[in-house]
C-alpha positions in Angstrom: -15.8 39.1 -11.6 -16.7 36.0 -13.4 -20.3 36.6 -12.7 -19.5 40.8 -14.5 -18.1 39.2 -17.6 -21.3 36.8 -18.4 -23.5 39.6 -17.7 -21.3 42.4 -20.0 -21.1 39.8 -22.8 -24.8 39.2 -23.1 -25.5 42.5 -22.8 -22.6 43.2 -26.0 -24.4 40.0 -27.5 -27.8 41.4 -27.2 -26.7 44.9 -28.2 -25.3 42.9 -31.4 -27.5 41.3 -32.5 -29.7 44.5 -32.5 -27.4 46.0 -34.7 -27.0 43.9 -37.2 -31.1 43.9 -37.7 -30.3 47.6 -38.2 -33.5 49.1 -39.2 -36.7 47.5 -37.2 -40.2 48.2 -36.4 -41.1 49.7 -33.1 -42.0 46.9 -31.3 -39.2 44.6 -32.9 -36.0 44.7 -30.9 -36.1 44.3 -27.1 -32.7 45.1 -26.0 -33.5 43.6 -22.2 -35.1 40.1 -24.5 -32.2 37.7 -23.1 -33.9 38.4 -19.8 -37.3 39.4 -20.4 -38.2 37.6 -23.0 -42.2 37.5 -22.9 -42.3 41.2 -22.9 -43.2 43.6 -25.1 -43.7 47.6 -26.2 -46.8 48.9 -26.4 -48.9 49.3 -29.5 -47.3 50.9 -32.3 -50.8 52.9 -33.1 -53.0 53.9 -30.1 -55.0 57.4 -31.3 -57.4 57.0 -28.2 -53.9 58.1 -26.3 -51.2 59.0 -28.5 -51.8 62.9 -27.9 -55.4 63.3 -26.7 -54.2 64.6 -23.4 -55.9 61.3 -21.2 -56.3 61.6 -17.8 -56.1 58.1 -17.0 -52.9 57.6 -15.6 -52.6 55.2 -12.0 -50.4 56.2 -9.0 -48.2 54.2 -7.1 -44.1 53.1 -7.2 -42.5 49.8 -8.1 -40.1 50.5 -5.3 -40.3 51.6 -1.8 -38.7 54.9 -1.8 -39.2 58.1 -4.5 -43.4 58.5 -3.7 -43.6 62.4 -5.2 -41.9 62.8 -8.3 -41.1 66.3 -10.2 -43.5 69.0 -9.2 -44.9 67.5 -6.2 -46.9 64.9 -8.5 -47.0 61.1 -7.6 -44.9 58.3 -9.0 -46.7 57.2 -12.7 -49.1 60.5 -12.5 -48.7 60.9 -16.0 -49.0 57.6 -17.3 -51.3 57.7 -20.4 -51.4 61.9 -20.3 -49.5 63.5 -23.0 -47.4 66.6 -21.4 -45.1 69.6 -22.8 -42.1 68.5 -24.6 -39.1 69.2 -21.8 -41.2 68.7 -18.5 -39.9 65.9 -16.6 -42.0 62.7 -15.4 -41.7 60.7 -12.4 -42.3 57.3 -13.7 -41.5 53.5 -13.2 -39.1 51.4 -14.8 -39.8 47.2 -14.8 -37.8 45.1 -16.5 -37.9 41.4 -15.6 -36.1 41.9 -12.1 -35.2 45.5 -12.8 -36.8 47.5 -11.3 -36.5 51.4 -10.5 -37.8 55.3 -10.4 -37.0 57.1 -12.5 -37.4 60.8 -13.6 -37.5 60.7 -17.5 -37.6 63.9 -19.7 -37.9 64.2 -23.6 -35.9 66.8 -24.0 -35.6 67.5 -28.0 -36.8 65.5 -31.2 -34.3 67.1 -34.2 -34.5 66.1 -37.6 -31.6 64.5 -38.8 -30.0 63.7 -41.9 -29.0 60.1 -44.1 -25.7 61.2 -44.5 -25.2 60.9 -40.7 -26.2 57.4 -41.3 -23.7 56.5 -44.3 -22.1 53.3 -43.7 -24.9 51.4 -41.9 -26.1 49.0 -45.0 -29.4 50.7 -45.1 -31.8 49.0 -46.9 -33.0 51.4 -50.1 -36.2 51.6 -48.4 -34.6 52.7 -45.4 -32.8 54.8 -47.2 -35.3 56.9 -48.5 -37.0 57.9 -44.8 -36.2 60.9 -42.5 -34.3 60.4 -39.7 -35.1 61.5 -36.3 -33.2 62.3 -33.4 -35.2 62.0 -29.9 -32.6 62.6 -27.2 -34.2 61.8 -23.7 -33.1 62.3 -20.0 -33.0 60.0 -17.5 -32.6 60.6 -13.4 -32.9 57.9 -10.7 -34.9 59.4 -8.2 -36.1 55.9 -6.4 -33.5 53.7 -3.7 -32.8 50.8 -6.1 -30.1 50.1 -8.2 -30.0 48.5 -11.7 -27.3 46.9 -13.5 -26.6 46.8 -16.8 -30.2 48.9 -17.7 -31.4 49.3 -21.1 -32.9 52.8 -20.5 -34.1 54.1 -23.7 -35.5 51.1 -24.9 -39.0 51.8 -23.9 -38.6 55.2 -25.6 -40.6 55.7 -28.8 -41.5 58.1 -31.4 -44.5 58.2 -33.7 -45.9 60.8 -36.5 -49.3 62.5 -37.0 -51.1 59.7 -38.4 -50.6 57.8 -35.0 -48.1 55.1 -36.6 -45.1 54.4 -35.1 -41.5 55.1 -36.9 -38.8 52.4 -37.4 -36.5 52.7 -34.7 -32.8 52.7 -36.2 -30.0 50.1 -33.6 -26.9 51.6 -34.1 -23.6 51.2 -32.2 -23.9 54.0 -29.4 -21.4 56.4 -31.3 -22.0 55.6 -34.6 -24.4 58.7 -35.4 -22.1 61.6 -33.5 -25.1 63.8 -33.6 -26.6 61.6 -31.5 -25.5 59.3 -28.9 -27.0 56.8 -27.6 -24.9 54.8 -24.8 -26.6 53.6 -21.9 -25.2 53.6 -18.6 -23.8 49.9 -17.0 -24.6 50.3 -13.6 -27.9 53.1 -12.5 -27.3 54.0 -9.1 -30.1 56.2 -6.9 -29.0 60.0 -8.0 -27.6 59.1 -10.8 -28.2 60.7 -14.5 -28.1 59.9 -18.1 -28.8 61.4 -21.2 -29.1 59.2 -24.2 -30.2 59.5 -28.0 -32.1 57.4 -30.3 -32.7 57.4 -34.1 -35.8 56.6 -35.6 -37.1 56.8 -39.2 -40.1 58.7 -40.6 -41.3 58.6 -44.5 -40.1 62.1 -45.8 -44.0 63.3 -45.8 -44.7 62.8 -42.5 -43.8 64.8 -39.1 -43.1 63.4 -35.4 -46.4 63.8 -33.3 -45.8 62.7 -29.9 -42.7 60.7 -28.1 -43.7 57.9 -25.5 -42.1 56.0 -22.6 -43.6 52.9 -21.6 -41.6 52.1 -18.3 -44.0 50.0 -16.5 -46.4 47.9 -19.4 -49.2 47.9 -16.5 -49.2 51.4 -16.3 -49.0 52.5 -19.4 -46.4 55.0 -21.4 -46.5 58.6 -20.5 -46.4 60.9 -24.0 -44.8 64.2 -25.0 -45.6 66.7 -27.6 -42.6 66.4 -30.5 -43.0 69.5 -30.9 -43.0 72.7 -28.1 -45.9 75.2 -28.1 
C-alpha cells in the first residue's frame, strides 16, 4: 500500500504540473518524464511521413505474446504508414519499464470550441486558436500489464502544413466534451477510450493524427479526416 501511494502521488504530481503549464508545444510535456526522463516525442514536422502513405514500417513486439494484431497484420505493421481514420493498429507501447501491445484507434478529430475552455487562464494567444478534440481508443491485446500508463501521451495531432498543434493539459474532466482520463492499472483485455485537446491557428485544418508508441519504430499516422 505504501509502495501504491508513492506511485499515485507522483503520477497526480506529474499530471500537475502539466496542468499548470496549460497550453505547451507538442513535444513539451511528457507526462511518464518522472520516469522516463531522457525521452522524447517525435518531431513536431516530418512531411517525408506525416501523410505520404510510407511503407516503411518494422515488425516485431516488445512483449512475448500479441504477434498478429487487427486484420491479421503483424505487431508495428503500420509504423510510419498513414491509414483511414477509424481502422485500428496493432502497435507497441515503451515507456521506460512499461512496456505493452496495444491495439490503438483514432477514432474522431471534432472541432471544438474556446468556450469549452473558459476558466483555464489561457494565454490571449492561446486564446485566439481552434481547439481540437482527437478522441483515441486503446485495447491491450499483448500479456503484460502496466501500471499507472500514460496512454495518450504519445498521441498527436498536426495541420496541413505539417506543423504540429499545441497540445492543451487539462484536468481529465475539465473539457466535458472531451475526456481525457487515463486508466491506473492496463490489464491484457482491457480497453480505454480517452480525449485530448490540442490547438490549431483558426486558418488552418487537422491533417493527420500520430501515435508514437515505440520511438524506434516510429508513429503510425491517421487521416484527420475520413474519405
Amino acid at each position: 500500500m505504501h509502495h501504491r501511494s508513492i506511485r499515485r502521488t507522483r503520477r497526480t504530481a506529474a499530471a500537475l504540473l502539466c496542468a499548470a503549464g496549460l497550453a505547451l508545444g507538442a513535444t513539451a510535456c511528457n507526462e511518464d518524464a518522472a520516469q522516463d526522463a531522457g525521452s522524447s516525442e517525435s518531431p513536431a514536422k516530418d512531411k517525408s511521413n506525416g501523410g505520404s502513405g510510407s511503407d516503411q514500417g518494422s515488425g516485431g513486439s516488445g512483449e512475448s505474446g500479441g504477434s498478429e494484431g487487427s486484420g491479421g497484420k503483424g505487431v508495428d505493421a503500420d509504423a510510419n504508414k498513414t491509414i483511414p481514420l477509424g481502422q485500428k493498429s496493432a502497435l507497441t507501447y515503451k515507456r521506460s519499464k512499461k512496456v505493452a501491445t496495444l491495439e490503438v484507434t483514432a477514432r474522431s478529430v471534432a472541432k471544438g470550441s474556446q468556450s469549452d475552455l473558459s476558466g483555464m487562464g489561457l494565454k490571449a494567444e492561446d486564446k485566439a486558436l481552434q481547439p481540437y478534440y482527437v478522441t483515441m481508443a486503446f485495447k491491450n491485446i499483448g500479456d503484460n500489464t502496466v501500471k499507472y500508463p500514460f496512454l495518450n501521451t504519445p498521441t498527436n495531432l498536426r495541420d496541413g502544413k505539417g506543423n504540429g498543434a499545441k497540445i492543451l493539459i487539462t484536468p481529465s474532466d475539465a473539457v466535458k466534451s472531451c475526456p481525457g482520463k487515463d486508466p491506473d492499472t492496463f490489464a491484457p483485455g482491457a480497453n480505454a477510450t480517452i480525449c485530448k485537446v490540442f490547438l490549431l491557428p483558426k486558418d488552418e485544418t487537422p491533417s493527420v493524427v500520430l501515435y508514437t508508441g515505440d520511438f524506434d519504430k516510429g508513429p503510425v499516422y491517421w487521416k484527420a479526416t475520413k474519405d
